[in-house]
C-alpha positions in Angstrom: 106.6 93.8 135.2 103.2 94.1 133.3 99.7 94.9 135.1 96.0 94.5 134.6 93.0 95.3 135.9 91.4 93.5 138.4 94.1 93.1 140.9 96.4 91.2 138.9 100.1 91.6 138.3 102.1 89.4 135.8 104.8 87.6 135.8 104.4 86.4 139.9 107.4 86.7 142.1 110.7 85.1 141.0 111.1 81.9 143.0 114.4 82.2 145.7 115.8 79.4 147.5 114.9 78.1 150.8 115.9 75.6 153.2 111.9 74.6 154.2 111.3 72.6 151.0 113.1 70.8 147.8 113.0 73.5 145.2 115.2 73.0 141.9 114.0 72.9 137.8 112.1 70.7 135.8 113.1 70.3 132.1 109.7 70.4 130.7 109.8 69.2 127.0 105.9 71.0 126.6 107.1 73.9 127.6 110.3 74.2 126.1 112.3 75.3 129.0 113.3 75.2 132.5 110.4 75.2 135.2 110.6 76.2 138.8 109.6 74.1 141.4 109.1 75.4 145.1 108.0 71.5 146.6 108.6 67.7 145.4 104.8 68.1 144.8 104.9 70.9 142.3 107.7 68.6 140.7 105.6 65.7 141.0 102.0 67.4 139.2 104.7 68.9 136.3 105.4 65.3 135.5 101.8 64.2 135.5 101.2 67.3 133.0 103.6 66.5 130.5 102.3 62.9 129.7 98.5 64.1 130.0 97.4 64.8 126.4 94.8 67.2 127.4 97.3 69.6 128.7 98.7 72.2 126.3 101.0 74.1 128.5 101.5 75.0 131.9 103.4 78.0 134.1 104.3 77.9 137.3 103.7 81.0 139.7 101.8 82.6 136.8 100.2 85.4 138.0 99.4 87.9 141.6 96.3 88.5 142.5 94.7 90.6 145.4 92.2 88.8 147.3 89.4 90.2 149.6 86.9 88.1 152.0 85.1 88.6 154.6 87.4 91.3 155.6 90.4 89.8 155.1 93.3 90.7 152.5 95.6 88.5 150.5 98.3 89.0 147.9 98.3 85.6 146.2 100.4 84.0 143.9 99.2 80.5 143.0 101.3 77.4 142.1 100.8 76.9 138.4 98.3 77.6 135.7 97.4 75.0 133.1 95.8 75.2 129.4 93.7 72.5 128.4 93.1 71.3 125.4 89.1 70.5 126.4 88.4 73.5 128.4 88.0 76.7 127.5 89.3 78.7 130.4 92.4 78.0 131.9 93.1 76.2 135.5 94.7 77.6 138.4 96.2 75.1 141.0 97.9 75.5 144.4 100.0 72.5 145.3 99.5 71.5 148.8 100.5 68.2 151.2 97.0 68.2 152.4 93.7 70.2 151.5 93.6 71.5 155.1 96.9 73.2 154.7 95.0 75.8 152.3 92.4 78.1 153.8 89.6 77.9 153.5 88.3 81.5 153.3 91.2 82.1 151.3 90.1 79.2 148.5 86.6 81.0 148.6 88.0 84.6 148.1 89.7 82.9 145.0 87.3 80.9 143.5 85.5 84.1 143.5 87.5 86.2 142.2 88.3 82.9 139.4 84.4 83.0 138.7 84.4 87.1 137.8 87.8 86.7 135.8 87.4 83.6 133.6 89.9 81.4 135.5 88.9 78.0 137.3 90.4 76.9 140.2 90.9 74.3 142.6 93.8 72.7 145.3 95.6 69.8 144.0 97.1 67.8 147.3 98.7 64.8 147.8 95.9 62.2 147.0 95.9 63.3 143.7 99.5 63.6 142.6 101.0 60.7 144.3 99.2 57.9 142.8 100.4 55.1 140.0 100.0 57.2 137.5 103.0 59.5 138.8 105.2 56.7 139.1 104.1 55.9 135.1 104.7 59.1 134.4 108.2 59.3 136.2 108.6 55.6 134.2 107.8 57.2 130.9 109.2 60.9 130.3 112.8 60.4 130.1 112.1 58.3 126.6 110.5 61.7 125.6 113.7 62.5 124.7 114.2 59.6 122.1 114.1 60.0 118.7 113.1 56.5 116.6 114.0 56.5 113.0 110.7 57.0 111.0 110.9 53.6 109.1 111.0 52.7 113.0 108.0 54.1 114.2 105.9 53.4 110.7 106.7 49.7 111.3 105.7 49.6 114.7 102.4 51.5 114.0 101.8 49.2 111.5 102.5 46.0 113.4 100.5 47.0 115.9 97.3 48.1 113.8 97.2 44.5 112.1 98.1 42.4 114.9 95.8 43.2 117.9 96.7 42.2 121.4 100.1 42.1 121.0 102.4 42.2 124.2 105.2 44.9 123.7 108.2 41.8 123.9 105.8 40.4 120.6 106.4 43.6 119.0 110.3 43.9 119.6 110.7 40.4 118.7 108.5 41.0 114.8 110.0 44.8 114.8 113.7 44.2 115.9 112.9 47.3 117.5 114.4 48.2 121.2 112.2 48.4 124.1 112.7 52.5 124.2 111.4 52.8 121.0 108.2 51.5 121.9 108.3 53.5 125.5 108.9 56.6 123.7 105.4 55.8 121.5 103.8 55.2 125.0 105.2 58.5 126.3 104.0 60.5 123.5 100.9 58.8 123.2 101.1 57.2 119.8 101.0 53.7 121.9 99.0 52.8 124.5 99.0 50.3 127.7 97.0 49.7 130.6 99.7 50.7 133.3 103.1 50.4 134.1 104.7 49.4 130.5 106.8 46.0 130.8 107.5 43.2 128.0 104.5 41.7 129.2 101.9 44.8 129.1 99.4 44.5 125.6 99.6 47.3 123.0 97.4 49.1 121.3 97.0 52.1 118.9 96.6 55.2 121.3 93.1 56.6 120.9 95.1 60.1 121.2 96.7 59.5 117.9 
């Protein structure tokens, strides 16, 4: 276990097994390896980070910090830590049902001490993970793992970039691609389409790409 100044140990505690919530592994494809989940809603946010573009990497229970306000005393480990690709200092979350079930004395002793150390943070609850765009997400990120030929994913590309408002069953049918070909472009954001992907959802060029 390495320290640093300013209160804070790294890596966090090792996450143990409980019967008071779901906790299990994500197979995060951005990461490259396993990640440790404590709640459905940690699982949930992963899967809304790995199709955001913005988002570089992410760690769950990344570091431990001691907290101090108005005379009170913490040692903290937060949920996860993100690295964006527009921001220049990274973002701490805590994962919670609701924003009540976070302190709020202790969310002020940590943006503070996220202010002095170059770290933003903020409480991610349910309102914000469990939206359309997680069921999209859950939708899209098993066709991560799909590989399309290159000829594949040239013709498609092309297709696409000369014939505007096509609907993704137009582009199968002028391809002869298969529908996971053209879910795996969405899911890496090479394609793009306003939300849940079916035959019938138009396709564009992602502005990503």
């Amino acid at each position: 276990m390495s320290h640093f100044e300013n209160g804070v140990t790294m890596p966090a505690r090792k996450i143990r097994q409980g019967h008071r919530s779901v906790r299990g592994y994500f197979p995060s494809r951005k990461n490259g390896r396993q990640m440790e989940f404590e709640s459905t809603f940690e699982r949930d946010l992963f899967y809304l980070l790995e199709l955001n573009v913005e988002v570089l990497s992410y760690e769950e229970q990344p570091i431990q910090v001691d907290l101090i306000w108005a005379e009170e005393t913490w040692r903290y480990t937060p949920d996860v830590m993100v690295d964006m690709r527009s921001c220049d200092r990274p973002l701490i979350y805590e994962v919670k049902p609701s924003l009540d079930d976070f302190p709020v004395t202790k969310k002020k002793a940590m943006d503070h001490w996220c202010k002095s150390n170059g770290f933003i943070f903020e409480v991610i609850d349910a309102s914000k993970i469990r939206t359309p765009e997680l069921d999209r997400a859950k939708f899209l990120y098993p066709y991560r793992r799909i590989l399309p030929e290159r000829s594949v994913v040239d013709s498609i590309i092309n297709t696409v970039s000369s014939e505007p408002c096509l609907t993704i069953a137009n582009l199968t049918s002028l391809v002869g691609c298969r529908l996971g070909e053209i879910y795996q472009l969405i899911a890496t954001n090479q394609l793009s389409c306003e939300g849940m992907p079916s035959s019938h959802s138009v396709i564009s060029i992602s502005e990503a790409n």
